[in-house]
C-alpha positions in Angstrom: 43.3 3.4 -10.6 44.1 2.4 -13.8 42.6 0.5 -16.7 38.9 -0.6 -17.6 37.2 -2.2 -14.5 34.3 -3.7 -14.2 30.8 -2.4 -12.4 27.6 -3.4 -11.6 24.8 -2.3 -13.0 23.3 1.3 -13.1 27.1 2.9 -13.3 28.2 6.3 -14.4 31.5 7.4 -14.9 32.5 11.0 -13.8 35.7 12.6 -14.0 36.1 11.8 -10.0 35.0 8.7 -9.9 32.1 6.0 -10.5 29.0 5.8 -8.8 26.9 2.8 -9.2 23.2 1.9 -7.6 22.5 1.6 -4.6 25.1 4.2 -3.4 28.2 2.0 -4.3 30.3 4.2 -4.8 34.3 3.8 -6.6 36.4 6.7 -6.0 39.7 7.5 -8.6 41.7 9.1 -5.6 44.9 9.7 -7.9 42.4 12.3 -10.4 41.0 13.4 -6.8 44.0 14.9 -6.0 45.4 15.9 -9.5 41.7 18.0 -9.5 42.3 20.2 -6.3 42.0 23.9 -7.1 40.7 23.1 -10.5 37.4 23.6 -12.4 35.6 20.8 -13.2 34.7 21.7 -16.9 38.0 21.7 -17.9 38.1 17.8 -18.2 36.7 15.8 -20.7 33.3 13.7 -19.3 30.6 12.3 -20.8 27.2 10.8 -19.0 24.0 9.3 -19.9 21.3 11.7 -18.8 18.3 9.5 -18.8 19.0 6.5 -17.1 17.0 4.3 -14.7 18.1 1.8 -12.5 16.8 -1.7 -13.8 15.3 0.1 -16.8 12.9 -2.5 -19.2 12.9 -1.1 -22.8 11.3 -1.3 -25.9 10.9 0.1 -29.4 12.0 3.4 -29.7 14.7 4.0 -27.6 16.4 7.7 -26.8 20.0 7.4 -25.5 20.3 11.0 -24.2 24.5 11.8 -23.8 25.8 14.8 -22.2 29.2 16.0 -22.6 31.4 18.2 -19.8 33.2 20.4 -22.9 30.8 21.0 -25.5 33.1 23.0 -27.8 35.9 20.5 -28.1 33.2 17.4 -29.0 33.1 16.9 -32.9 30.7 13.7 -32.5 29.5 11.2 -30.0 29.2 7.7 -30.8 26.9 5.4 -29.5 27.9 1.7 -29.4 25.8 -1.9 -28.5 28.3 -5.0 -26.8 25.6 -7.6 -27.3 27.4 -10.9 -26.3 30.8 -9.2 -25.8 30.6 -7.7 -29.3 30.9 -4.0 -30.0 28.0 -2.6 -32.5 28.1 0.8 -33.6 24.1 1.7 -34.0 25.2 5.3 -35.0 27.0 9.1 -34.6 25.4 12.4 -33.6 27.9 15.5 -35.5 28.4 17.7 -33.2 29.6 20.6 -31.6 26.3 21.0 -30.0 26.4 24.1 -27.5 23.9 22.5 -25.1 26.2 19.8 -24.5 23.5 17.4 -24.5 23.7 14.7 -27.8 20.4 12.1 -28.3 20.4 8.9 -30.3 16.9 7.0 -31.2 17.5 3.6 -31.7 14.7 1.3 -33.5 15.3 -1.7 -31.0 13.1 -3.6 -33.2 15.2 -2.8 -36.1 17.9 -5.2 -37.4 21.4 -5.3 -36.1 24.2 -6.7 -38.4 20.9 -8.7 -40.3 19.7 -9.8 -37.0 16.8 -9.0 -34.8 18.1 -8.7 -31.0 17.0 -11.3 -28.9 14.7 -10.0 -25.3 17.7 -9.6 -22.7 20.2 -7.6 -20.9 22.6 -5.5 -22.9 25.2 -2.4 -22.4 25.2 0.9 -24.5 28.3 2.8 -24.8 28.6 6.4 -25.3 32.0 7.4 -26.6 32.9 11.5 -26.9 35.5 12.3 -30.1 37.0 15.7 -31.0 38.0 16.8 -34.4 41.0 14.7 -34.5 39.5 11.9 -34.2 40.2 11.5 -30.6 38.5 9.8 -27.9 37.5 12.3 -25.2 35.5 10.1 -22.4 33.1 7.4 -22.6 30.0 5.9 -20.2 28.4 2.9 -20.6 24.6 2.3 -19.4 23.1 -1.2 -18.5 19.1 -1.9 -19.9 16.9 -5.0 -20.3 15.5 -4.9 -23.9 11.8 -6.4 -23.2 10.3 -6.5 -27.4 9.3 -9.6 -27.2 7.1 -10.2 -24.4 3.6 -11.1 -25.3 1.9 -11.6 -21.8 1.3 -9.1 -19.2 1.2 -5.3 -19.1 3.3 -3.2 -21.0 2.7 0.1 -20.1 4.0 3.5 -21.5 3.0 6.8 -19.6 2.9 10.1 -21.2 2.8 13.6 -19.6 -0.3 15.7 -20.8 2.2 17.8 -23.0 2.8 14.3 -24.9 6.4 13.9 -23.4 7.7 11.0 -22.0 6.5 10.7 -18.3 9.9 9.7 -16.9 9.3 8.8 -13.0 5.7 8.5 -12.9 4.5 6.7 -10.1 2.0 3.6 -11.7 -0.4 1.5 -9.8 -2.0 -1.5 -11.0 -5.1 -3.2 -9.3 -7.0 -6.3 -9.6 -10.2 -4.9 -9.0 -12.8 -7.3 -8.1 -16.4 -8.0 -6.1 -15.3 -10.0 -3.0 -18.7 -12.0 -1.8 -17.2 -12.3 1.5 -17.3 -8.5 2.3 -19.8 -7.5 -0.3 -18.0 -5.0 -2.0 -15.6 -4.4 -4.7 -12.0 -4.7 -3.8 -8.5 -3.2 -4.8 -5.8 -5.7 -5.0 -2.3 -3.8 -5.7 -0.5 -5.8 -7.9 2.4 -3.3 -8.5 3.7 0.2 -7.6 7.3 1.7 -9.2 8.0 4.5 -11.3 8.5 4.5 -14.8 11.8 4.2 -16.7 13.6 7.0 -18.1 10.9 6.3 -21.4 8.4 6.7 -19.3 7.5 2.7 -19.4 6.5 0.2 -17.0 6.8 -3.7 -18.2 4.4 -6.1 -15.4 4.7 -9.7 -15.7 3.0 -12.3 -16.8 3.5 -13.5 -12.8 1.8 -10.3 -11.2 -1.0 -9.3 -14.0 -2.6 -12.6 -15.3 -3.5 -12.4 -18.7 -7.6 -12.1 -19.2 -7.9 -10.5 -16.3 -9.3 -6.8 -15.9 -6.6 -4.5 -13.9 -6.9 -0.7 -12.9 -3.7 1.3 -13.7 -3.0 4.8 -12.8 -0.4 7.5 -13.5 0.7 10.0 -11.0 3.2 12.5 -12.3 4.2 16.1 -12.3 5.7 18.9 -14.1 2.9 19.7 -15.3 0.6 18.0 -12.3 -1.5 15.1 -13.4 -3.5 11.8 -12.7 -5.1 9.5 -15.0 -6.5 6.2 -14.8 -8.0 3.2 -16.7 -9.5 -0.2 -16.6 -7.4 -2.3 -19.0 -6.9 -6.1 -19.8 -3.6 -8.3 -20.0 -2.1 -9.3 -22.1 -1.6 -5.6 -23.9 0.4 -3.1 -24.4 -1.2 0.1 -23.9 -0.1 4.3 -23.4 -1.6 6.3 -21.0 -1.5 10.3 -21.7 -3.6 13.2 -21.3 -5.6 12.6 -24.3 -8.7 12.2 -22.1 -8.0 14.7 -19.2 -8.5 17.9 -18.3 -6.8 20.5 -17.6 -7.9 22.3 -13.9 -6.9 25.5 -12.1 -6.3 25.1 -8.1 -6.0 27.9 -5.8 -6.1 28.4 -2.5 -6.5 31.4 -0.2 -6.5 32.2 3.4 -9.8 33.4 4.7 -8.1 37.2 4.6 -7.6 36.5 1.3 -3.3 36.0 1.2 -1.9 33.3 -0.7 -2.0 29.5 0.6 2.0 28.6 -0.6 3.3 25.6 -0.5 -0.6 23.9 0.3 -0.3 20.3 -0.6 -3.5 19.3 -2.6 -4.7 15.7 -2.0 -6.9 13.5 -4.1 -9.2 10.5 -3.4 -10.5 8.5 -6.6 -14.1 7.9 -5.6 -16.1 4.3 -6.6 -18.8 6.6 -8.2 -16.1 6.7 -11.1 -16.8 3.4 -12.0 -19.4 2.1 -14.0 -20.0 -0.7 -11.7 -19.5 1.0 -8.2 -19.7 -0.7 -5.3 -23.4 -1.1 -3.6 -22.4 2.0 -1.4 -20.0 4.2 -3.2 -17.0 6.0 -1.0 -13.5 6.5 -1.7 -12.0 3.6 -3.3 -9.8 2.3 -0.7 -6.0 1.8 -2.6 -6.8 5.0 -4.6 -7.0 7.3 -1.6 -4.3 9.9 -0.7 -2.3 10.6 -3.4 -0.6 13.8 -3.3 -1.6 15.8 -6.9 -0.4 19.0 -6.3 2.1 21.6 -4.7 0.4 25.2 -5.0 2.9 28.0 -5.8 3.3 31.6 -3.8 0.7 32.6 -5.1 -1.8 30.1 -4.5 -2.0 28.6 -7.6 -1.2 25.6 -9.9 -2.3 23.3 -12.6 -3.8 19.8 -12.5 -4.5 18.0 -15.3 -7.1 14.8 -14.2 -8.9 11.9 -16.1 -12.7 12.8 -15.8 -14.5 10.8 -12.4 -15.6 11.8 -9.4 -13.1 12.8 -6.7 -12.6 14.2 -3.0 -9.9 16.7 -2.6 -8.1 18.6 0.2 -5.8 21.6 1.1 -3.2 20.4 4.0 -1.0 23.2 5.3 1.0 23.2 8.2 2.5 27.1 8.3 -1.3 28.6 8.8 -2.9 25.1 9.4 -5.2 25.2 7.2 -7.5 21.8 6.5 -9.9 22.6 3.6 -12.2 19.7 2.0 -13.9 19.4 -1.1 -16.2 16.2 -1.3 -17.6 14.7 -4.6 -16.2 17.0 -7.5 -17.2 15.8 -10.8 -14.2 16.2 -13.4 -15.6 16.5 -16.7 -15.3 18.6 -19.8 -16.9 21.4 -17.9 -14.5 21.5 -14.9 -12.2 24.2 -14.7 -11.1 25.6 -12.1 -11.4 24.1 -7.9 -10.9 26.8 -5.5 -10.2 26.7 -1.8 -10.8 30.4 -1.3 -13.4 30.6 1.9 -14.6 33.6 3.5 -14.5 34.1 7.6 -17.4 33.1 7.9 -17.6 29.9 5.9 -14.9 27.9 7.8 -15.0 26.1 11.6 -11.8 26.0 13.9 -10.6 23.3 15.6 -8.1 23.4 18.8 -7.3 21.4 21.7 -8.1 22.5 25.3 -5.1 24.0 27.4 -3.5 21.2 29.5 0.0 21.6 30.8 0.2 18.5 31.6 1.0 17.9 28.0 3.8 18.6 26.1 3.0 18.4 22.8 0.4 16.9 20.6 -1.0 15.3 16.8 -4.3 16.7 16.0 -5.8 14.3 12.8 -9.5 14.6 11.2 -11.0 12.0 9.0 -13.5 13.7 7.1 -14.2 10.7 4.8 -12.7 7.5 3.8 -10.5 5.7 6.4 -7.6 7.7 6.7 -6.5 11.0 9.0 -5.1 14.0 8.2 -3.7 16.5 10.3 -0.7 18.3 11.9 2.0 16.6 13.9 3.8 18.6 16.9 1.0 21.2 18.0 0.2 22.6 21.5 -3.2 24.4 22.8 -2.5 27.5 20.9 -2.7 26.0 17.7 -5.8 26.5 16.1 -6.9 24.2 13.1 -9.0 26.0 10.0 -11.4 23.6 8.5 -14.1 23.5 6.3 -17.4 22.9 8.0 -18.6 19.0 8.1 -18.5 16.0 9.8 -15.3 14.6 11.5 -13.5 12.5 13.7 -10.6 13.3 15.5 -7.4 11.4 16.5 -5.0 13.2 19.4 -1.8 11.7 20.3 -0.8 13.2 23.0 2.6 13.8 24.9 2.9 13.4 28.8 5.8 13.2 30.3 6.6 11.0 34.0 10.0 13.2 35.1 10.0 11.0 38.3 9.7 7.9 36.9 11.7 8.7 33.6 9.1 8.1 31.0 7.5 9.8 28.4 4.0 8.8 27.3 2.0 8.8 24.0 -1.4 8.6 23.8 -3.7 7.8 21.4 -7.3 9.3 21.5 -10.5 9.0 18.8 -12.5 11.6 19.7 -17.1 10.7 19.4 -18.0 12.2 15.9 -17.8 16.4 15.3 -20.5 17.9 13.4 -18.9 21.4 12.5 -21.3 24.1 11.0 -19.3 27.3 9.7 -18.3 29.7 12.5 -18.0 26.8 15.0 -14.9 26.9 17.5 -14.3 23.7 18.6 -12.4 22.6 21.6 -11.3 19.1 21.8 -11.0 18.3 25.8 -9.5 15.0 27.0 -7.7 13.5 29.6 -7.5 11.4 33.1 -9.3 9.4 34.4 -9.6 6.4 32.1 -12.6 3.8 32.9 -12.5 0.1 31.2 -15.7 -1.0 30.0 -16.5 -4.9 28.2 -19.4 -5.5 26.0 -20.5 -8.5 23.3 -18.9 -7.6 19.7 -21.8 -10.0 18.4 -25.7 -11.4 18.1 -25.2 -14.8 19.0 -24.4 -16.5 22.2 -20.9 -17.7 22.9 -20.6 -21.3 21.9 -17.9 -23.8 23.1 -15.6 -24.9 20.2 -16.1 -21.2 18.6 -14.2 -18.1 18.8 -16.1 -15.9 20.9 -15.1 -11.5 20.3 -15.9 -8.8 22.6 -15.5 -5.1 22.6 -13.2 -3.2 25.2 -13.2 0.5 25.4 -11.1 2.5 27.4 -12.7 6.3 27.5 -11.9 9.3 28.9 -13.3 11.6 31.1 -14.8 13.7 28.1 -16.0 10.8 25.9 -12.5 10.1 24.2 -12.2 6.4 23.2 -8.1 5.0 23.7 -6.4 3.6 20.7 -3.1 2.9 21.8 -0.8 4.1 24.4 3.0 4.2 24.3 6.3 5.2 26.2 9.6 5.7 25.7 12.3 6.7 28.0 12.6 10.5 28.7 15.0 12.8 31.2 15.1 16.1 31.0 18.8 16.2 30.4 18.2 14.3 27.2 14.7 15.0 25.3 13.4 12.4 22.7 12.7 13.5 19.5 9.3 14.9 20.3 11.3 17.8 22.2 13.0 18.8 19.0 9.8 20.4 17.3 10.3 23.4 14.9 6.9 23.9 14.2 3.7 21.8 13.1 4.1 19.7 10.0 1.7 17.6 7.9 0.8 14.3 8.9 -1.4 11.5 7.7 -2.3 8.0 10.0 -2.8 5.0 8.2 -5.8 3.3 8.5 -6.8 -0.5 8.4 -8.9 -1.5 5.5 -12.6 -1.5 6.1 -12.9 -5.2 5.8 -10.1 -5.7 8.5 -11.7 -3.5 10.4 -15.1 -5.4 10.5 -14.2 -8.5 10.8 -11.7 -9.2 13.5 -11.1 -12.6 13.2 -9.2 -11.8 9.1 -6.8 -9.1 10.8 -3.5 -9.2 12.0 -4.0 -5.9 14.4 -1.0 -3.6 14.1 0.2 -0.5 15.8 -1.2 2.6 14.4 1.5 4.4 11.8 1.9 7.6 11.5 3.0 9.5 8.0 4.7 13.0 7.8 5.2 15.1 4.8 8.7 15.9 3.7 8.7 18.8 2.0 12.5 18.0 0.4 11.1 14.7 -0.6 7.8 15.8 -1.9 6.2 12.8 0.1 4.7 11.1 2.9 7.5 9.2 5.5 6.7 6.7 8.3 7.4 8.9 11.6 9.3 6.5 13.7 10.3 6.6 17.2 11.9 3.5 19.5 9.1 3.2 21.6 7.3 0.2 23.8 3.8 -0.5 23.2 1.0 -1.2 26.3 -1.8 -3.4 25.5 -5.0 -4.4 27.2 -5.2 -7.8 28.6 -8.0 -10.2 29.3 -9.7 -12.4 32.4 -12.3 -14.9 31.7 -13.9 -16.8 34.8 -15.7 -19.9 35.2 -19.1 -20.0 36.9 -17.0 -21.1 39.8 -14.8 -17.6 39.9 -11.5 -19.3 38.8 -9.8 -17.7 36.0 -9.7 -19.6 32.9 -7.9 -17.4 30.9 -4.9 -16.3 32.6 -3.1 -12.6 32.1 0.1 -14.3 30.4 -1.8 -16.6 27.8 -3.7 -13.7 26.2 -1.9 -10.5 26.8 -0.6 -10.5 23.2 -4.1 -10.6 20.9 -6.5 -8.2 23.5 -6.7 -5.0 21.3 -8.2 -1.6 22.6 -10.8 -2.4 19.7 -11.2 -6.3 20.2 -11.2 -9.2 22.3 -10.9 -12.7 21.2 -11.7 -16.3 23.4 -11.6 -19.2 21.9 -14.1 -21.4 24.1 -12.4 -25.1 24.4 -14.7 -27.4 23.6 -14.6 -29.1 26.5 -15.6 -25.9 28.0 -18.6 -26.8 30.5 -21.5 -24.9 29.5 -22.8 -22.1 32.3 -22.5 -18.0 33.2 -19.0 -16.7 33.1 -17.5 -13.1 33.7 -14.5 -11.5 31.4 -12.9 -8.1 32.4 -10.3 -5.8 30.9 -7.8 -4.2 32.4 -4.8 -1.8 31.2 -1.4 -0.8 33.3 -0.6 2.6 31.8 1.3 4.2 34.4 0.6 8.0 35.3 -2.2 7.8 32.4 -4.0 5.3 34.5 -2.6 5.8 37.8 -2.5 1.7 38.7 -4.5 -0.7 36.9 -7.7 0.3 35.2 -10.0 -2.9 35.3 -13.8 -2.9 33.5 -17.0 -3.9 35.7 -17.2 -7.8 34.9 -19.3 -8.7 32.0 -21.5 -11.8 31.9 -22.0 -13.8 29.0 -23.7 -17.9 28.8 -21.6 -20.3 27.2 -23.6 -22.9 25.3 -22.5 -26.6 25.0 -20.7 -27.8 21.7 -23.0 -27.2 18.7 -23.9 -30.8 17.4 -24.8 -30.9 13.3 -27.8 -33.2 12.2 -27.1 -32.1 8.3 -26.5 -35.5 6.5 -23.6 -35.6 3.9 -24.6 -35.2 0.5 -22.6 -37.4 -0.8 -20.6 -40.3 0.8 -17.4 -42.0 -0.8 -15.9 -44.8 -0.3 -12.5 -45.7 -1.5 -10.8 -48.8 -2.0 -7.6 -49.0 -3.6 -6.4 -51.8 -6.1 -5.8 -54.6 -3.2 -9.4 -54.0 -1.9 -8.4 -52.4 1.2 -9.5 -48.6 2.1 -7.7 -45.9 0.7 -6.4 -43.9 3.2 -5.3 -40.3 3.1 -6.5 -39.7 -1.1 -7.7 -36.6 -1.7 -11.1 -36.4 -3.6 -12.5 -33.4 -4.9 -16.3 -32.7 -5.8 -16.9 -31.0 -8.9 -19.6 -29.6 -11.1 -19.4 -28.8 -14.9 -20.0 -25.1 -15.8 -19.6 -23.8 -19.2 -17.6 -26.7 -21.0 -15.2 -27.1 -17.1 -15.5 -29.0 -14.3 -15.3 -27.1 -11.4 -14.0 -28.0 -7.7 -16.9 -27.1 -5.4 -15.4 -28.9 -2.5 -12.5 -30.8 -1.6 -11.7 -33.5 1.3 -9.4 -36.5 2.4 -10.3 -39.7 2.6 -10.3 -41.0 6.4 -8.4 -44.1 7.9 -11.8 -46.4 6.4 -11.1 -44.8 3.2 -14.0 -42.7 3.7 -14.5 -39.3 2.4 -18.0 -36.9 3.0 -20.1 -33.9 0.6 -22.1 -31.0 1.6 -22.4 -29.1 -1.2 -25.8 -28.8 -2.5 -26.3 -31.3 -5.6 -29.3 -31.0 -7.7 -30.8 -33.0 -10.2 -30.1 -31.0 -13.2 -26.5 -31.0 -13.0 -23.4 -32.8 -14.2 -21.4 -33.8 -11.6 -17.7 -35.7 -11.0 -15.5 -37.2 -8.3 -11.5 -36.5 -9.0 -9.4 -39.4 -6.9 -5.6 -39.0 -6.6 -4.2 -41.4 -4.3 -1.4 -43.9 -4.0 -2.0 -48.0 -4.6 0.1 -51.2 -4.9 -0.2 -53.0 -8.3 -2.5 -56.3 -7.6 -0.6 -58.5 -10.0 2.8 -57.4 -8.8 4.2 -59.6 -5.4 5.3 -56.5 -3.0 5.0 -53.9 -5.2 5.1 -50.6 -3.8 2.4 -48.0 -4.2 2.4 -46.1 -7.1 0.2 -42.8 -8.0 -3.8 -43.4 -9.1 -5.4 -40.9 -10.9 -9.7 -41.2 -10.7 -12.2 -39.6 -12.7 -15.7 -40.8 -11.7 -19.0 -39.6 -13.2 -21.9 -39.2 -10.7 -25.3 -39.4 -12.0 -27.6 -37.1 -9.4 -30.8 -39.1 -7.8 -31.6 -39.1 -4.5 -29.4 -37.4 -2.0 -27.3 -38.2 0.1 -25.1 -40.4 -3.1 -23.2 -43.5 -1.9 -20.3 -44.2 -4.3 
C-alpha cells in the first residue's frame, strides 16, 4: 500500500498498519513482511496517546504524541486541517527520552485572526529529526464543542486534580412521581469521559432549567462523587469535597480478602429531600468502587452521604454488608474484618439430583448478589441480617435430553451471628391462585391475580428454563472452574407494584469479569416455560382458553381483562405449569372463585359541555379542544378531548369559581363566503367565565 489514504474516524497509524474504531482494521502487508525477524523500535512511528473515540472538546486542549525512536526526534509538530487547510498551532523541541511530546492548545484562542467555528476537525502530529526530516506522522479526529450554551458540559477530575480520562458519568432527572409516591431516577446518559476527562450532554437529553444528578465513577485512585446540578452549565466535578477512606477486608482467621470487589449503594438519606421512606436510590445502586489489593486493602475517595457497602468474593465466598455508613469529614477508615463468631453461613442442602447451582442474597434494595456455579459443599460467609435468597438450580433429564434451570426465592432469612443456615428446596411443586386486589372484579376492567408455584420447603418459583443437554456434549453450565461473582437484576419497585405499567421480562443474570473489571449479562440459548391461565363461566365452560393467554401469565401475576359483555355471576380461574421432570405432568392450582360485577355505570355529570360548530354552522367534528387553567402568568392543559360526530366535546376536571379558565379549539372549516371552498385550519381561544357547573359553551 502506497500513498495517503483515507480513514474513518478514531484512526492510528502504526508501523504495521492502521487500526480504526470499531475494530476496522487496514493492514500494510508489504511492511508486514519487510518487518519479519525485526524489532519494532527500529522504525520511525508516532501516535496520539490520549485519544477517544467520538471525543467532544473544549478549551484547553492536550495533544499527547508519542514517538517509537526517541533519540532520533529533534521536534514534533502539531498541525490543524480546518476546511482542508493545514495550520501549524505549534512545535515541541525535542529529544525527549520518554518519547512522549504534549501540546496545549487554547481552542478558544485565535487561529490565523479567527476564532474556530463548533465542529469536527483533524490534528496532525508530524515527527522531524535534526535534518529536518519527516520521521512519521498520525492524525486524530475531535469535535470542538466551545460554543454550546445549552445543556451539560461536564469535566471530571480525579481526587489528585488530574484529568479523569474514562470516568464512567451518570446523569438523572430526579423527580417526585405522584403516581408512585416517591422520588424517581430517570437516566438520561451513561458514557465515559473523553481523553480530557469531559462529558458534553445535549440540549435534547438534559433540558435546560431542569435539576439533574451527575455522578463520577473512576479509578486509579478509587473514587465516587456526585451532585445535584442545573442545565444549562458547565460545571467540574473533582475531589474537592471528598474524602479520602481506607477499606480492608479480612477473613474471619484474619488472612487477607484479595481481589474482594467492594460495592456501593448511594442511599436517598443523602438527599436533602429524601423520599417519604428512604432506601437505596434505585439507578444509584451497584456500582463497583473498589478492587482490594493482597493484602486486603485499598483507597476510596467518596463525596460525603450516606451509603450501603459490600465485600463480594468468590475464591473464599465471602458476602460481608455494611448498611447506612455516613461519609463525612470524620470517616476514615470501613473495615470488613469480622471475628468467627460475628458472621452467619449460608449453604444449600445436599441434593444429587442437582448439578450445579446460583446462590444470590438481597440484603437491601432490589437487587441479588451472590456466587454463580456452586454445589452443596459450598458454604457462603455473611454478615448476620435479614435476607432473601434466589437459587437457580441445575437438573438434568438424561432420558429425555434436557437440562433444566430453576428459579427459586426463598421466604425471608433472619441470620443472627453463628447461624448455619441450610437452604432446602425441591419437588413437588403445588399451584396456588389468590386475588392480587381489594375490589371485586368488574366487567370492562382488568382484573390481576396472584399465582404461586411453591416448593415442598416454602420456596416460591420465579422462572423455570431448559435447554438441550447429552452427556456427550455438556452445555456451558458443565464447564465450571470454580464459583464466580454474580449479581441478578431486579425490576424497579414501581414495576414491581403495579403490574398493569410492566412489560415482565426474564430474570438476568450479571457475572463479574475479573479481566474486564465489570459485571456481563450471563447468557445461555435457552427456552423459557411459563404459567398459563383458565377462567370459567358460572356454567363451567372456559372463557379464556390456554392459547389466548399463555404469553402474559407470570409466576408473579395474572391478568383478565373482563369483556364487557361479560355476564355478571361466580367464575373459577386456575393455574397450571408443564415443567417436565420438575413437575412431573401438569401442576394445576385448586380453582379460585371470584364475582364478576356488571359494567360500572357513571352518574358524574360533565363539568363542562362544548359544543362546536364550524364556520358553515354545522358541527365540528373530530377538533380537538383542550381545557385549561391559568397558573402563574400560563395557561395550562388540565384536560384534553375530541369533539364527537354532533361536534360535541365533555369536562371533568374540577372548576371552581376563583379561577381563570380557557377553551383552545383547533379544527378544520370551509370559508362561508367562498362557493366550495375547502377546509382550512381554525385556531380558537375562548375565555370561560366560572358560574355554575356543569358550563354549556
Amino acid at each position: 500500500i502506497s500513498g495517503r489514504s483515507d480513514y474513518p474516524e478514531g484512526c492510528k497509524v502504526y508501523y504495521w498498519g492502521t487500526v480504526c474504531s470499531y475494530h476496522y482494521y487496514v493492514l500494510n502487508a508489504n511492511k508486514a513482511v519487510y518487518n519479519l525477524g525485526e524489532e519494532q523500535n527500529i522504525y520511525d512511528t508516532i501516535e496520539f496517546a490520549n485519544t477517544t473515540y467520538d471525543a467532544h472538546l473544549s478549551g484547553e486542549i492536550p495533544f499527547v504524541a508519542k514517538v517509537s525512536n526517541p533519540a532520533k526526534v529533534a521536534e514534533v509538530q502539531f498541525w490543524l486541517n480546518p476546511y482542508g487547510e493545514n495550520i501549524h498551532l505549534g512545535t515541541v523541541t525535542g529529544p525527549l527520552a520518554s518519547g512522549i511530546y504534549t501540546y496545549q492548545w487554547d481552542s478558544t484562542a485565535l487561529l490565523n485572526g479567527n476564532t474556530l467555528p463548533d465542529g469536527e476537525y483533524t490534528v496532525e502530529a508530524r515527527s522531524v529529526d535534526g535534518s529536518g526530516v519527516q520521521l512519521a506522522a498520525c492524525t486524530y479526529d475531535f469535535k470542538l464543542a466551545n460554543e454550546s450554551s445549552s445543556g451539560l458540559h461536564l469535566a471530571v477530575k480525579k481526587p489528585d486534580a488530574s484529568l479523569a480520562a474514562g470516568a464512567l458519568v451518570g446523569v438523572y432527572h430526579r423527580y417526585f412521581n405522584e403516581d408512585y409516591g416517591q422520588i424517581i431516577y430517570e437516566r438520561v446518559w451513561e458514557d465515559e469521559a473523553d481523553f480530557q476527562g469531559q462529558i458534553n450532554i445535549p440540549n435534547s437529553m438534559a433540558k435546560d432549567g431542569n435539576d439533574y444528578l451527575v455522578t463520577a465513577l473512576g479509578t486509579e485512585p478509587n473514587f465516587f462523587y456526585y451532585e445535584t446540578l442545573r442545565a444549562p452549565g458547565t460545571y467540574i466535578l473533582d475531589g474537592t469535597a471528598s474524602q479520602a477512606v481506607s477499606l480492608k477486608g479480612l477473613k474471619t482467621d484474619g488472612t487477607a480478602l484479595g481481589n474482594a470487589i467492594i460495592m456501593a449503594d448511594l442511599l436517598e438519606a443523602s438527599f436533602a429531600d429524601a423520599n417519604p421512606s428512604p432506601g437505596v436510590a434505585y439507578e444509584l445502586q451497584e456500582k463497583k468502587v473498589a478492587v482490594l489489593n493482597a493484602a486486603g486493602e485499598a483507597t476510596l475517595n467518596l463525596s460525603p452521604g450516606r451509603y450501603n457497602f459490600r465485600l463480594l468474593d468468590e475464591e473464599s465466598t465471602y458476602y460481608l454488608v455494611q448498611h447506612d455508613v455516613l461519609i463525612d469529614t470524620t470517616t476514615t477508615t470501613i473495615d470488613f474484618t469480622p471475628q468467627s463468631g460475628d458472621v452467619a453461613t449460608v449453604k444449600l442442602a445436599s441434593d444429587s439430583d442437582y448439578y450445579s447451582s446460583t446462590l444470590l442474597l438481597r440484603d437491601s434494595g432490589d437487587d441479588y448478589y451472590g456466587f454463580k456455579e456452586i454445589n452443596s459443599d459450598t458454604c457462603l460467609t455473611v454478615t448476620p441480617g435479614s435476607y432473601n435468597a434466589v437459587i437457580k438450580a441445575i437438573k438434568r433429564d438424561a432420558e429425555n435430553n434436557k437440562e433444566w434451570n430453576w428459579g427459586l426465592e426463598s421466604p425471608n432469612m433472619d441470620l443472627a451471628a453463628g447461624d448455619k443456615k441450610v437452604l432446602q428446596f425441591g419437588t413437588p411443586l403445588s399451584g396456588s391462585l389468590s386475588q392480587w386486589q381489594d375490589e371485586m372484579p368488574v366487567a370492562g376492567e382488568s382484573y390481576w391475580m396472584n399465582p404461586a408455584f411453591n416448593d415442598a420447603f416454602g420456596n416460591t418459583t420465579t422462572g423455570i428454563a431448559y435447554q438441550s443437554y447429552t452427556p456427550a456434549s455438556l452445555p456451558a453450565s458443565a464447564q465450571s472452574s470454580g464459583s464466580v461473582i454474580a449479581r441478578m437484576v431486579a425490576d424497579k419497585p414501581a414495576e414491581k407494584t403495579d403490574p398493569s405499567g410492566s412489560t415482565p421480562q426474564e430474570e438476568q443474570i450479571y457475572v463479574y469479569e475479573r479481566s474486564r473489571g465489570d459485571f456481563v449479562l450471563s447468557t445461555q440459548a435457552v427456552s423459557y416455560i411459563r404459567p398459563a391461565i383458565r377462567i370459567y363461566d358460572p356454567q363451567g365452560a372456559q372463557v379464556m382458553p390456554q392459547t389466548s393467554y399463555e404469553q402474559t401469565c407470570r409466576y408473579y401475576f395474572a391478568e383478565w381483562y373482563i369483556p364487557a359483555q361479560q355476564s355478571p355471576g361466580q367464575y373459577s380461574a386456575q393455574v397450571y405449569l408443564d415443567a417436565g421432570t420438575l413437575t412431573n405432568g401438569i401442576c394445576e392450582s385448586p380453582p379460585f372463585l371470584f364475582t364478576v360485577q356488571a359494567e360500572a355505570t357513571s352518574n358524574i355529570e360533565p363539568s363542562v359541555n362544548v359544543t362546536l360548530l364550524d364556520r358553515l354552522g354545522e358541527p365540528m367534528t373530530g377538533a380537538s379542544v383542550d381545557l385549561m387553567q391559568l397558573l402563574d402568568g400560563q395557561y395550562r392543559i388540565m384536560d384534553s378531548n375530541a369533539s364527537d360526530e354532533a361536534g360535541q366535546a365533555f369536562f371533568y376536571s374540577e372548576i371552581v369559581e376563583t379561577g381563570t379558565y380557557a377553551l383552545k379549539i383547533s379544527g378544520m372549516s370551509a370559508d362561508p363566503l367562498v362557493i366550495d371552498s375547502v377546509s382550512e385550519p381554525l385556531v380558537l381561544l375562548v375565555p370561560l367565565t366560572p358560574g355554575t357547573v356543569p358550563l354549556n359553551i
